[in-house]
Each structure stands twice: as structure tokens, then as C-alpha cells.
N, C-alpha and C positions, 0 to 999 in steps of 0.2 A: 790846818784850816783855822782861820779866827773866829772868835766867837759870833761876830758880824755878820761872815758868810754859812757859818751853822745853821743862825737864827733864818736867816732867809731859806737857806734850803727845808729846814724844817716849816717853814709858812710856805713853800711851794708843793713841799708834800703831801701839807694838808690841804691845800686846794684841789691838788691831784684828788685824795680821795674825798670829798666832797663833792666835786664833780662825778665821781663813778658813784659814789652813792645814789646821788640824783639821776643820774643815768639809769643806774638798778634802779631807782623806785619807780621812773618813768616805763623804763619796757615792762616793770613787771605791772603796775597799772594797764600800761597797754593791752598787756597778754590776757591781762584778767576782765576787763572789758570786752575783747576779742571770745574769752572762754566763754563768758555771759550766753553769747547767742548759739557757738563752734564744740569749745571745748566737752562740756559737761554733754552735749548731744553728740558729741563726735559726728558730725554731719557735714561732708563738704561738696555731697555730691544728690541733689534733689532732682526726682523726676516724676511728672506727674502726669497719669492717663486717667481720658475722661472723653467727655464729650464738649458741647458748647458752653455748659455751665464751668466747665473746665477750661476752655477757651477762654470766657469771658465774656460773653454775649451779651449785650445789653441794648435795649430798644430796638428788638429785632435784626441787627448789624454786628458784627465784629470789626474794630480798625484798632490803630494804635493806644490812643487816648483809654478807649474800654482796655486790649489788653495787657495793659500796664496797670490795672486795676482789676484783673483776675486772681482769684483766690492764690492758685500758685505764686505767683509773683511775688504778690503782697506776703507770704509765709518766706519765698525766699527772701526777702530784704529781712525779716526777723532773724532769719538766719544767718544773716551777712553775707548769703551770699552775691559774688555782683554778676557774675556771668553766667546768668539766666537766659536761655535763648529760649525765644520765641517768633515765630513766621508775622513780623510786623507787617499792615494794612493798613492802607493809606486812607485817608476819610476820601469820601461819605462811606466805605469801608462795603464789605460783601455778607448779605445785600445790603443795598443804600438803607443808610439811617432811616431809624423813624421820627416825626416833628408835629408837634403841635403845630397849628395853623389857625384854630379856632378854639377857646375854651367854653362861649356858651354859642351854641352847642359845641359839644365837643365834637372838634375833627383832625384828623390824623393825613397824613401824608410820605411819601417817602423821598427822598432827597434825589436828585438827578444824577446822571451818571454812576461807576462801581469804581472802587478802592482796588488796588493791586498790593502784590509783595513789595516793599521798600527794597528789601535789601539780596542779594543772594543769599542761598543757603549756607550757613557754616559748614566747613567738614565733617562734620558728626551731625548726629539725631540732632531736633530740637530737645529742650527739656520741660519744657510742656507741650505735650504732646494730646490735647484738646482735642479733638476733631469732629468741629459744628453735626449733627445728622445722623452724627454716627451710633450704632447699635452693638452691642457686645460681640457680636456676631461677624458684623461688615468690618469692625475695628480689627480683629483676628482673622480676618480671609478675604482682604478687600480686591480679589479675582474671583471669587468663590461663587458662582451665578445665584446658589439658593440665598445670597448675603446681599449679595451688591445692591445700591442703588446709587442714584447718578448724584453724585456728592463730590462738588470741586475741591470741598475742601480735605479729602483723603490726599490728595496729589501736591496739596499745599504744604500738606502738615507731615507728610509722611516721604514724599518726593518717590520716587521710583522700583526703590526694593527695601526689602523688610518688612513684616508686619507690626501691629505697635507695640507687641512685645518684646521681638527680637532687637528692634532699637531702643528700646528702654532700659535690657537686660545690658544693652552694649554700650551706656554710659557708666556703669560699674554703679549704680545710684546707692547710696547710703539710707536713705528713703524715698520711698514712692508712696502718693496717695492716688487712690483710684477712686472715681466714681463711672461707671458706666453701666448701663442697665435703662438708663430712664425714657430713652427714646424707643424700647418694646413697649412703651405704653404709653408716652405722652404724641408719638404718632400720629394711631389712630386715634388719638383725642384730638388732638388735630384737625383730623381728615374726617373728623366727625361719625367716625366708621370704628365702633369696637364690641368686635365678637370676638369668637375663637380663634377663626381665620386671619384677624388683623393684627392682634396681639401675639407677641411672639410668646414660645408656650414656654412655660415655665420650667416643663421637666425639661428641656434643650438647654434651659440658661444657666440652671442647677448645673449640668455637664459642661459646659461652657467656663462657668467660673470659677470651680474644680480644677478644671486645666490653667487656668491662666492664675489663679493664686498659687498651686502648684511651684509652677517654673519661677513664679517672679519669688517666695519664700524660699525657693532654693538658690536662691543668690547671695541669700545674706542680711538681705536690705529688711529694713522695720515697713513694716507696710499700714500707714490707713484708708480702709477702705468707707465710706459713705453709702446709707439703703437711699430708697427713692423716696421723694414724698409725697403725698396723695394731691395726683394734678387738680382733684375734682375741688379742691380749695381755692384754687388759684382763679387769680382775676379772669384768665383767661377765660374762663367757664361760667364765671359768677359778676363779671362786670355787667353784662346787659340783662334788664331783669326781665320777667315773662310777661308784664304787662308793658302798653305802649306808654309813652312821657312824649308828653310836650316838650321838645328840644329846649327852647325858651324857659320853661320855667323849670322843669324836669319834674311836674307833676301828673299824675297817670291821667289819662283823657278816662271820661266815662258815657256811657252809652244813656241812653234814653229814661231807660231807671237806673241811671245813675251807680252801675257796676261798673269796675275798673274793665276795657279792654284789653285781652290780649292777644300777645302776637298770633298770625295763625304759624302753621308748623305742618309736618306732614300730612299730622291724623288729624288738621283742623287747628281749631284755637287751641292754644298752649295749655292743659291744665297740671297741677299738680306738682310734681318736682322736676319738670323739663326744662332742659339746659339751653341759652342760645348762646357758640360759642363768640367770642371776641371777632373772629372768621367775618359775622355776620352785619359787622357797621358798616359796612362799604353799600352791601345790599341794602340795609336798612335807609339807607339815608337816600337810595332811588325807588325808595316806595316799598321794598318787599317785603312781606311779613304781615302789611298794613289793609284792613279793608280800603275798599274804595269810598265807601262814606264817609272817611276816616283822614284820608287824603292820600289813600295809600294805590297802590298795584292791583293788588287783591293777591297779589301770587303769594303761595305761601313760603316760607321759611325752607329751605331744602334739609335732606336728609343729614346732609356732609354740614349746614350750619348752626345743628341742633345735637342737642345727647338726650334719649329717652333717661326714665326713671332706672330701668333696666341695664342700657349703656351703665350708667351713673355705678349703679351697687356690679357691675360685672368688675369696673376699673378698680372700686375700692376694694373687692375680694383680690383684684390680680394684687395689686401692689402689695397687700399684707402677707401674699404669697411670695410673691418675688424677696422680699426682707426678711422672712424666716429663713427661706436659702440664702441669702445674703451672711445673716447673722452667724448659719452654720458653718458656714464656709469660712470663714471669718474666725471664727474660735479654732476649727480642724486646723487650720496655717498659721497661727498665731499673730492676724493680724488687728489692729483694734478698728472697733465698728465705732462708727462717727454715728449719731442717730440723726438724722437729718430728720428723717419722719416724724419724730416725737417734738423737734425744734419747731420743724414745720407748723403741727396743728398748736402746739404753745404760743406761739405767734399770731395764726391765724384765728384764734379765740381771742387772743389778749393785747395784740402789738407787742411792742420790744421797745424799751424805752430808755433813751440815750441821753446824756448831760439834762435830765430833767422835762427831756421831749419825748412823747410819745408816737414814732410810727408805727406804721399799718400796713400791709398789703392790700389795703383799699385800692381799685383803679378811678384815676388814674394819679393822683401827687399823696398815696399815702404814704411815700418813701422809701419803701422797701424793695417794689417790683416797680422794674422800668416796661415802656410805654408797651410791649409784647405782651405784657400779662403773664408772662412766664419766668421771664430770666430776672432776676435780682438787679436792683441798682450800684449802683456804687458801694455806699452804707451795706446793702440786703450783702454782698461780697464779703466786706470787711469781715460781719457776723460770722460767714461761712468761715473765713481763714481763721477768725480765733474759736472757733468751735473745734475745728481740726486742730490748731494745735493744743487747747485745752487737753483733749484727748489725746491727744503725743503724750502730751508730758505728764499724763499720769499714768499712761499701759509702760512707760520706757524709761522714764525718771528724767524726763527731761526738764531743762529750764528756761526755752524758748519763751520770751517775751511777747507778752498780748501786745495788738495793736492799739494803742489809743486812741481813741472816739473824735475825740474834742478836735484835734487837727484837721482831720478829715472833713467833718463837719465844715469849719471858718469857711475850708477851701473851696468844696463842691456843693454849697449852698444855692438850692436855685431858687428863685425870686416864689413857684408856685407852693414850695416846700418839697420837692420831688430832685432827693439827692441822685444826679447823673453823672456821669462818668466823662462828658465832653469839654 
């Protein structure tokens, strides 16, 4: 061979490896990029049990838009990963959305018609496995008569055999986070009815969750679990206040000497630290609650639209109860406790405050809690997913990337300051 043809093959050689070099440094960039979210968590297979706040509930409705913005969701895209299933729901979603329609006064409405499934069921579980109403109890024996209640959305989320553990167990899931627990008490807060009898009892959920940390810790998978946080914070409870306001100005009306009005209630006028819940705008706005001098009905406030002082301290003993068995149960399996509770009243003391913006769970645009008074907005979700994975990655050594703020924001900015999910 001539010197000529040397020369050239030795300059084709070395374009060969130059191209493999940059090949190598490309995949292994790749791979390492990929490891970022994958590797270092070894994590490919995420499944998450819960309830609506697990779903994704937002402004009283679940459909698509909200659960594409469920905590799960949003944790699995940190993850990387893409085939996430979820029981999609068409807007105005089940039940129909809620909407403003009036800001002064404020009025609320719900959107016409009901949302369906988009798509068939996959062959397997879903992998958030959410299910709106559901209670620790009805999630684990949704035939079980002392459990049941008439919940469409078990038959959505769950379809026809297994309960939600036996299809969670049988995605083989690398991690599960769980939150459920919080509809044995935010219920009867609800239904404006909390006693013994309404609240589901504690030593049952203690046994309850025993078994279901049990089985899902013997699988393998990293588990975090979430406690409940105290409803009696929430808008729902604390949005309408015990004296009447002039719609118009939203300053309290006063009587003859000049004492604020208020609402009546059971046992009469409101005093002291009685609740009217969120339940009670609709009524309120046809008079009830209202003397008649006043421009009101005279009828008072019902039992189911109100929480005595009593109700109020029964819910806050349940819940501190419910989260010690939480917490124990939790360490006995080794799974990490998310403190939702302690987020909760951090917030509701102080807001939370983002790219230099402060929100609130004020009702009804302080940000955080969409128009229900209960479920989280958009933003209030975000928090939730980087709080759980916060907590991942320091019980597991994980390296799962926070969500960033800022994005979010530009995108789901709404005109009243009340980041939504639509």
C-alpha cells in the first residue's frame, strides 16, 4: 500500500473513532440524564392508593385537565415515567365542575351535564388507583355491606374484581404512596354529623392499616404513606363566618345597638366557636339562617349545615388519633410518613409562598384550595408531590427531582389569583 492510501485510511480510522467516542459520550449522557430521575431510585414501576385527594379532585369534579395534575401523575413524570394510567374523564367531569358566576357576591354553580371515561380500560390495574369517597374500609372490601357506600367511582377505578390492593400488589410496583384514611372523618364533616357513630372508629382503622401495610411491605416496594390534616382548617369550615355580611359590601349588618348579627343555627343565634359549613351558601343565599327583619326566612341553619364547638374539638381529637396509628404503623413496615398534618397547619397559619408570592388557603382565590373548600388547586397538588417526594428521597436516598414552581405558575395563572387545574 502507498503512502497515499495509508494516510487516508489512518484519517478514516480516525473519524471511525471519533464518531464512537461521540456516540459513547452521547448514550452515556443519555443514560445519565435517564439515571437522574430512574437509576439512582431504581423505580420503574409506581402505584398509588388513595382517595380523591389522590385522584385529583379539584373544584368539587374530577375529569381529565385536574387528573393530569394529581399528585401521582405529576411525581410520575419526575420519575420519567410515561405510562401512567389513569381512568381519564371527560369535562365537566363527575360530578360537574364547580364555577364562579358571580364574585360580588360571591356565587358558585355547577356546570350542566356529567363527564364519562374516555377511554377503555387497559389490561391491567390502573396505576393510580384514587378512588373519589372512598374510606380505608370501602377501598378494602368494596362488597362488604358494613363498608359499602354507593360510590360510582369504585366501579371506575377498580372495574369489576380485586380489591385495591390485590391490583396494586399485581403491578409488581417499585413504589406505592398511600394516602387514605381521610374520608373516616372529613365525611361526617361533611354531612355536618360528627359523633361516635359517624366517624369511623379508630381502633378498626388501626386494624385496617395493619393489614394493608402488611401485605403491600411484603412485596418489596418502598412505601410512602401521608396522615390526614385537620378538616376543621379548611375553607370548607371556616369560609362562611358566624355573623351575617352584606353580600355587597361584605360588611357584618348590625342590629339596633349596633351588635354584629348572627347567623341563627340550631340552638338559635350562632355563638362562640360554631361552624357554618361551605354546605350552607346555597341555603344562605334563599334566606336561611337570616332573621326576617334582616331580609332573611327566619329558618334556622340545620343541624347537617353547621359544627358545634363540640363537633369541632371531637374531629380535632379524632384526627391526632388517627396519625399516631398512622405514624405507628408506618415505622412497624418501614414505610416513610409524609406529615401532611404539620404541612397543613404550617400553611394555614402562614401561606406558602412561591417565586416571591404569597398564597393561602383563604376561600375563595387564596390559591391553594380550589372552589370545594377541601381539595387543593393545581399549585396546593404541586406542594403535595414535592413534599412526598422530599420525603422519598431522604428515607431511600433517593434523587427524584422537585417540581419547579415557576412553570406552573406562567401556565395556570388565573386572572382572580386562584391557580386551577382547567
Amino acid at each position: 500500500m502507498n503512502r497515499a492510501g495509508l494516510f487516508e485510511d489512518e484519517r478514516f480510522l480516525g473519524k471511525m473513532k471519533a464518531k464512537i467516542l461521540i456516540f459513547l459520550f452521547s448514550f452515556l449522557s443519555f443514560f445519565f440524564v435517564v439515571c437522574i430521575n430512574n437509576c439512582k431510585a431504581g423505580i420503574t414501576k409506581y402505584v398509588a392508593i388513595g382517595d380523591s385527594l389522590t385522584a385529583g379532585f379539584q373544584n368539587g369534579a374530577l375529569f381529565e385537565a385536574y387528573q393530569k395534575l394529581s399528585f401521582p401523575n405529576l411525581i410520575a413524570k419526575q420519575l420519567g415515567i410515561e405510562d401512567f394510567q389513569q381512568p381519564l374523564i371527560s369535562y365537566p367531569g363527575i360530578p360537574p365542575v364547580m364555577t364562579v358566576i358571580s364574585h360580588h357576591p360571591l356565587r358558585l354553580k355547577r356546570e350542566q351535564g356529567f363527564g364519562h371515561v374516555i377511554k377503555a380500560r387497559p389490561p391491567r390495574p390502573y396505576d393510580n388507583l384514587g378512588i373519589p369517597a372512598a374510606t380505608l374500609c370501602s377501598a378494602l372490601n368494596p362488597d362488604d355491606p358494613e363498608c359499602a357506600i354507593i360510590n360510582p367511582f369504585t366501579g371506575i377505578v377498580l372495574g369489576q374484581s380485586g380489591d385495591i390492593i390485590e391490583q396494586a400488589l399485581s403491578l409488581n410496583p417499585d413504589l406505592i404512596t398511600f394516602w387514605l384514611g381521610n374520608n373516616g372523618i372529613f365525611r361526617p364533616v361533611m354531612n355536618g354529623k360528627v359523633n361516635v357513630d359517624t366517624v369511623f372508629p379508630p381502633e378498626k382503622f388501626a386494624l385496617l392499616l395493619d393489614y394493608v401495610l402488611s401485605k403491600l411491605s411484603g412485596s418489596g416496594a418502598k412505601i410512602a404513606i401521608a396522615n390526614i390534616y385537620d378538616v376543621t382548617l379548611s375553607p370548607y369550615v371556616k369560609a362562611i363566618p358566624m355573623f351575617i355580611a352584606n353580600p355587597h359590601t361584605g360588611k357584618s349588618i348590625k342590629d339596633a345597638k349596633g351588635n354584629s348579627v348572627a347567623y341563627l343555627g340550631p340552638e338559635g343565634p350562632l355563638t362562640g366557636d360554631w361552624k357554618i359549613t361551605q354546605g350552607a351558601m346555597g341555603f344562605i343565599d334563599r334566606g336561611y339562617g337570616i332573621p326576617v327583619v334582616h331580609g332573611g326566612n327566619g329558618i334556622p341553619l340545620s343541624d347537617e349545615l353547621t359544627l358545634s364547638p363540640d363537633e369541632i374539638s371531637f374531629v380535632k381529637k379524632t384526627v391526632v388519633e388517627y396519625n399516631k396509628i398512622i405514624s405507628k404503623a408506618a415505622k412497624k413496615h418501614g414505610a416513610v410518613l409524609v406529615d401532611m398534618y404539620s404541612l397543613f397547619n404550617k400553611i394555614a397559619a402562614n401561606g406558602y409562598t412561591v417565586c416571591g408570592i404569597k398564597y393561602t388557603i383563604e376561600f375563595p382565590y387564596g390559591g391553594l384550595i380550589s372552589l370545594d373548600g377541601i381539595h387543593p388547586s393545581a399549585l396546593g397538588y404541586t406542594i403535595i408531590a414535592n413534599e412526598f417526594i422530599q420525603k422519598i428521597n431522604e428515607a431511600f436516598d433517593y434523587n427524584i427531582p422537585r417540581i419547579q414552581y415557576k412553570a406552573l405558575i406562567e401556565e395556570k395563572k388565573h386572572a382572580s389569583g386562584q391557580i386551577l387545574g382547567k
